[in-house]
C-alpha atoms as an extended CHARMM CRD file, in Angstrom:
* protein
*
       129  EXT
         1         1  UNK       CA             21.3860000000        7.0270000000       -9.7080000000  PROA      1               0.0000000000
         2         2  UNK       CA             24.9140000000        6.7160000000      -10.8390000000  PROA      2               0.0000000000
         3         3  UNK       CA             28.3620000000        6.3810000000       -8.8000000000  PROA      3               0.0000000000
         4         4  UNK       CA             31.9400000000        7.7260000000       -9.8450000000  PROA      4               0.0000000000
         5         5  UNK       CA             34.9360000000        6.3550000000       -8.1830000000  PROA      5               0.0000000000
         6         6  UNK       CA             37.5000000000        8.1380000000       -8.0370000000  PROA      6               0.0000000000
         7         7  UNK       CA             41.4460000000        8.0440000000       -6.1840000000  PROA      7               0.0000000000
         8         8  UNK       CA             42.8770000000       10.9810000000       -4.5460000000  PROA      8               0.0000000000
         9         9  UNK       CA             46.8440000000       11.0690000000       -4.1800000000  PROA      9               0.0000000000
        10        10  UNK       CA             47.1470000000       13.4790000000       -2.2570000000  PROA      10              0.0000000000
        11        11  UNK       CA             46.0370000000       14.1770000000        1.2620000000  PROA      11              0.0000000000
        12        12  UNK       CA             44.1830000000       17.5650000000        0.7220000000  PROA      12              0.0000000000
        13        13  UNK       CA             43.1300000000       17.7020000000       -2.6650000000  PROA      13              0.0000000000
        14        14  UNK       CA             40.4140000000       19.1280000000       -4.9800000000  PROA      14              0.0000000000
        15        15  UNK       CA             39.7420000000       17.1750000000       -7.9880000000  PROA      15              0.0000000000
        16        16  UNK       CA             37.8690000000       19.1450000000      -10.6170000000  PROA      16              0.0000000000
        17        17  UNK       CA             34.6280000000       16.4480000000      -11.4030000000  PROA      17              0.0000000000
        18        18  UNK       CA             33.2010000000       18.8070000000      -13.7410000000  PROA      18              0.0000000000
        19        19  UNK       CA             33.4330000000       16.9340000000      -16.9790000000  PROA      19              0.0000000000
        20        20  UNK       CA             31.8920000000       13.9390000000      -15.9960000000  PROA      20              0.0000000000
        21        21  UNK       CA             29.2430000000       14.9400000000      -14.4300000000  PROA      21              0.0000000000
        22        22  UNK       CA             28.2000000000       17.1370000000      -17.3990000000  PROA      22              0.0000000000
        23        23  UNK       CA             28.6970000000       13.7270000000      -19.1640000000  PROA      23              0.0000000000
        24        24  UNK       CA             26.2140000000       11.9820000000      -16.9600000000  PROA      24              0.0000000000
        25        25  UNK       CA             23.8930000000       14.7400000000      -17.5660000000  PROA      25              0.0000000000
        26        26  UNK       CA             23.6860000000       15.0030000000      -21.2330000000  PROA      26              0.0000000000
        27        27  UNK       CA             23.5500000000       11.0140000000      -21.4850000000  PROA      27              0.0000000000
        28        28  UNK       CA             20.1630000000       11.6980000000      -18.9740000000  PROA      28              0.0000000000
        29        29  UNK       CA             18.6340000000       13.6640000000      -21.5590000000  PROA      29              0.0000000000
        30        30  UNK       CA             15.9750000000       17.2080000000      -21.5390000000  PROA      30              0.0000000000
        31        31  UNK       CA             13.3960000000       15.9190000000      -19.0600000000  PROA      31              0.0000000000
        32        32  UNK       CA             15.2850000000       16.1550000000      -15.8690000000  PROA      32              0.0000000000
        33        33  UNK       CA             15.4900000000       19.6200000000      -13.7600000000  PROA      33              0.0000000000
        34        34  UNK       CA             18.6990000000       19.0140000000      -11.8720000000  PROA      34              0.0000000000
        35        35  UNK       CA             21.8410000000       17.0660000000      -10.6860000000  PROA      35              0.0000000000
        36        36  UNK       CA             22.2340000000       16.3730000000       -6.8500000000  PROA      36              0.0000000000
        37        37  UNK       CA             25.8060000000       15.1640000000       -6.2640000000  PROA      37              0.0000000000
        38        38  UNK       CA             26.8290000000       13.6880000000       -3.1380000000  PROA      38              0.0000000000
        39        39  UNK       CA             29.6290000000       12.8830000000       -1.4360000000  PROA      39              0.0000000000
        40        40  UNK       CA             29.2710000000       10.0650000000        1.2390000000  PROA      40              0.0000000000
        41        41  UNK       CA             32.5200000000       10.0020000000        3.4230000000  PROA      41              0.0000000000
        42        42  UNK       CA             32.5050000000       11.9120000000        6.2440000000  PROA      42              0.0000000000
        43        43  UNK       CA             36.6090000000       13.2440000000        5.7480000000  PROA      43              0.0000000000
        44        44  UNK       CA             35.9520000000       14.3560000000        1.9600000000  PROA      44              0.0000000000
        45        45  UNK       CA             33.2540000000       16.5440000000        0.3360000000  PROA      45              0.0000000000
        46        46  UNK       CA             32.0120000000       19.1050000000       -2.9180000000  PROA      46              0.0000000000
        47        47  UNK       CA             31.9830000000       21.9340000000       -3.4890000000  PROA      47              0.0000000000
        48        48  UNK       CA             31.8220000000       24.4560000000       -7.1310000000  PROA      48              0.0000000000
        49        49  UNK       CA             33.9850000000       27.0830000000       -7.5930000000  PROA      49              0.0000000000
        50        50  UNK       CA             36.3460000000       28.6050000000      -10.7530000000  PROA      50              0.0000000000
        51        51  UNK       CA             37.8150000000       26.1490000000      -12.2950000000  PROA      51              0.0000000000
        52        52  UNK       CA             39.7480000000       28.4830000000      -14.7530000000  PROA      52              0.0000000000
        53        53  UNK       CA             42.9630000000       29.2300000000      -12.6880000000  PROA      53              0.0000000000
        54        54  UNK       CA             44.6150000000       26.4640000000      -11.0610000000  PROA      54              0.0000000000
        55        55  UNK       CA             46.0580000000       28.8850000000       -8.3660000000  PROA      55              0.0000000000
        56        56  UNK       CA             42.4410000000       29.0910000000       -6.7230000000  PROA      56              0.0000000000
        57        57  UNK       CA             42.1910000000       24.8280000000       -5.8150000000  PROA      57              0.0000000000
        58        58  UNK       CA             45.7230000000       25.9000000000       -4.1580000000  PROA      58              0.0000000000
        59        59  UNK       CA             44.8180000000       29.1440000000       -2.2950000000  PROA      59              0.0000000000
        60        60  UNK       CA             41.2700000000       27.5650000000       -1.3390000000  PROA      60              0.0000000000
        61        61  UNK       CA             43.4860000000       24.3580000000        0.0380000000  PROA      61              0.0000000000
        62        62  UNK       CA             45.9270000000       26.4860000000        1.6910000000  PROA      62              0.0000000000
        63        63  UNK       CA             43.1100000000       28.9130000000        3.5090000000  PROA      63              0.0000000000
        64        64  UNK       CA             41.8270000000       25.4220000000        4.5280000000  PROA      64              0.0000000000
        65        65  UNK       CA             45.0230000000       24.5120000000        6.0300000000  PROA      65              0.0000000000
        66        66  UNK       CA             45.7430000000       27.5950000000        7.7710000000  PROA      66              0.0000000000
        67        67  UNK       CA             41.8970000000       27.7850000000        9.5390000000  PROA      67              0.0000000000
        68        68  UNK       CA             42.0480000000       24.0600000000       10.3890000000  PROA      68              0.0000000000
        69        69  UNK       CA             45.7950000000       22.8750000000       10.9420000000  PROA      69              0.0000000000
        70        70  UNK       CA             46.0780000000       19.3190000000       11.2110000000  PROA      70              0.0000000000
        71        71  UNK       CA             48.7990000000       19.8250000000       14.4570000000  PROA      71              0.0000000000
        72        72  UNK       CA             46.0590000000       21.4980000000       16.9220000000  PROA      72              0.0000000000
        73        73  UNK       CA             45.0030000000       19.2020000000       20.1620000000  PROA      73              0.0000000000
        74        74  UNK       CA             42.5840000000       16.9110000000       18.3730000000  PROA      74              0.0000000000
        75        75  UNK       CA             41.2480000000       14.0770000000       20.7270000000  PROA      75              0.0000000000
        76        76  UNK       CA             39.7020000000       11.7540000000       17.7440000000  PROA      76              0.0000000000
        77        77  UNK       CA             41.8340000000        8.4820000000       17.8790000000  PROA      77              0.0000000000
        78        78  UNK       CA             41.9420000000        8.2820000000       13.9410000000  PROA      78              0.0000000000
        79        79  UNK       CA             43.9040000000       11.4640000000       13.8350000000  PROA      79              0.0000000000
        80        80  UNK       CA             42.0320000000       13.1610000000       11.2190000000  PROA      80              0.0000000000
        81        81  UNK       CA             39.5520000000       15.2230000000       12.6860000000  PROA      81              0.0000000000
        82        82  UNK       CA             40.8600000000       17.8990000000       11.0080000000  PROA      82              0.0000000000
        83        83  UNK       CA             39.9850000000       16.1900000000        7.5980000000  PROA      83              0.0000000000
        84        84  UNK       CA             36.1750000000       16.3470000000        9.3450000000  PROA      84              0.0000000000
        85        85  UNK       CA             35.8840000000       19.6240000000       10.0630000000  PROA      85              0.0000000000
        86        86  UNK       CA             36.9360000000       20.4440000000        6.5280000000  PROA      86              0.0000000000
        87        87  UNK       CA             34.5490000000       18.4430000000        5.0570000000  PROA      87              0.0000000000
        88        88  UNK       CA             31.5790000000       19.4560000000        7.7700000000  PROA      88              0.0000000000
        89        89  UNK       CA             32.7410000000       22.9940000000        6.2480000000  PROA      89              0.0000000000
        90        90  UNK       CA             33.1380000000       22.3030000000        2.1580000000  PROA      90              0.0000000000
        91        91  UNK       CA             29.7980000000       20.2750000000        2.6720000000  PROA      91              0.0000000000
        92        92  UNK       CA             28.9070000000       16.8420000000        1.3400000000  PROA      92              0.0000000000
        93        93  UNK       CA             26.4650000000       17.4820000000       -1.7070000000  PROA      93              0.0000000000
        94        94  UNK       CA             25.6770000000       20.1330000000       -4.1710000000  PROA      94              0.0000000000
        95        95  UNK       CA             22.6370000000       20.8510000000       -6.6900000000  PROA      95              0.0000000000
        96        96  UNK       CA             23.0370000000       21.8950000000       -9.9440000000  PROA      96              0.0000000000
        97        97  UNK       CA             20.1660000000       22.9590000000      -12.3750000000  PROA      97              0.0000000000
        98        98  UNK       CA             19.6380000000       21.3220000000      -16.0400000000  PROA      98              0.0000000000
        99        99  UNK       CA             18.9110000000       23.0130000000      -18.9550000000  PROA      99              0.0000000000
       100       100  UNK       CA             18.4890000000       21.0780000000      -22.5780000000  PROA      100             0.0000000000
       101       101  UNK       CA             21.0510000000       18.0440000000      -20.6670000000  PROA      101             0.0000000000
       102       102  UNK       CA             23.7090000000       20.6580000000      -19.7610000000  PROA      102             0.0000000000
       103       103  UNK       CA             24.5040000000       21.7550000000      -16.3490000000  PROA      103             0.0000000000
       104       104  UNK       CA             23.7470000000       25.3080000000      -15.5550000000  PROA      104             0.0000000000
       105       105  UNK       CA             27.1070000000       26.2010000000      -14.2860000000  PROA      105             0.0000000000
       106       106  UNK       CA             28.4810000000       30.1800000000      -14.3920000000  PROA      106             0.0000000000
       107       107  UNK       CA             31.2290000000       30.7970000000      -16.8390000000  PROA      107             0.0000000000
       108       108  UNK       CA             33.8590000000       30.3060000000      -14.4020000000  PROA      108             0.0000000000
       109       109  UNK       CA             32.6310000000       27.3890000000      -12.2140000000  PROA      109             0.0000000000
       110       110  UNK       CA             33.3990000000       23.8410000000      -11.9010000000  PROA      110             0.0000000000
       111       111  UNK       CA             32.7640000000       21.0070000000       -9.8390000000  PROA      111             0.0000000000
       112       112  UNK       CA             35.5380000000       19.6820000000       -7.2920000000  PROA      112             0.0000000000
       113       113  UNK       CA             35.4760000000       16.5800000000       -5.0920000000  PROA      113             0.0000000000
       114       114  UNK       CA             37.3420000000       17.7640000000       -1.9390000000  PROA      114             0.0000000000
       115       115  UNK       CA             39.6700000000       14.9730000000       -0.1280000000  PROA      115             0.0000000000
       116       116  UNK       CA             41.0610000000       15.9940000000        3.1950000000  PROA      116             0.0000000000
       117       117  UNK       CA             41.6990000000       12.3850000000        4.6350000000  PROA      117             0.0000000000
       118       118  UNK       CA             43.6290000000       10.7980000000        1.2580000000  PROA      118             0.0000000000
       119       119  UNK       CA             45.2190000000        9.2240000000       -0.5100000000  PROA      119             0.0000000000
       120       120  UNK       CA             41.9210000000        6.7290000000       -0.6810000000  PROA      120             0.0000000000
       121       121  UNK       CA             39.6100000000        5.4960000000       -3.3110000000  PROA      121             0.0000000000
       122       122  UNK       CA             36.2170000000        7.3130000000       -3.0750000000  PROA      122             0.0000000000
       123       123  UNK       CA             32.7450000000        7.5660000000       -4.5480000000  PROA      123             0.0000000000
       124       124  UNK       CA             30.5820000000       10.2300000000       -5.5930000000  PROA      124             0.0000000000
       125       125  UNK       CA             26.9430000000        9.2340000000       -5.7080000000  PROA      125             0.0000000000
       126       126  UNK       CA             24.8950000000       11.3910000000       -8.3740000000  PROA      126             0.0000000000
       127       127  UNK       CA             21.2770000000       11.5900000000       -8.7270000000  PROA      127             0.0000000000
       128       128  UNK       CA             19.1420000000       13.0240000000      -11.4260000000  PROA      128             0.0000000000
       129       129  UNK       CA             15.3310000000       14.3600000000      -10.7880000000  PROA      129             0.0000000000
């Protein structure tokens, strides 16, 4: 089991994870099956999608933003409940089959941490089996 830590700047923000994941993965070698990574905040989660145009982390943010506005009647004291029904949406953990130590992601897919609470330091907790 391995941990990334990461810092978001902004405070909804997708942060394309992709690369060292795949990184992890090769350095695990042929003999595991898949990647489980998990997200263990309960304002931030993961999620894969293309990772070839920039314009989709900002039109999948914006949809976000516009489905859950942080300005409705919210009674959570913190103030970010929006932030946790973004995340209960995105999810917190995604599974990603191996083949030969490389991730079996489609042509146009990445891996993004999704922080709707930040700026904060965060973790990503990823498991190999």
């Amino acid at each position: 089991m391995f941990t990334i830590k990461l810092k978001s700047r902004e405070k909804n923000q997708l942060i394309d994870i992709t690369d060292q994941i795949q990184k992890l993965a090769r350095e695990q070698g042929q003999d595991q099956a898949a990647c489980l990574v998990f997200v263990p905040h309960t304002t931030a989660g993961v999620t894969i999608n293309e990772n070839a145009d920039p314009d989709v982390k900002r039109d999948l943010i914006m949809g976000l933003n516009q489905l859950i506005p942080d300005t409705m009647d919210f009674r959570h004291r913190e103030g970010n409940s929006d932030a946790h029904i973004k995340a209960s949406l995105i999810g917190s953990s995604v599974t990603i089959p191996l083949k030969d130590g490389r991730l079996m992601l489609g042509t146009w897919q990445g891996i993004f941490f999704a922080e709707f609470d930040g700026p904060r330091n965060r973790s990503i907790v990823v498991s190999f089996f």
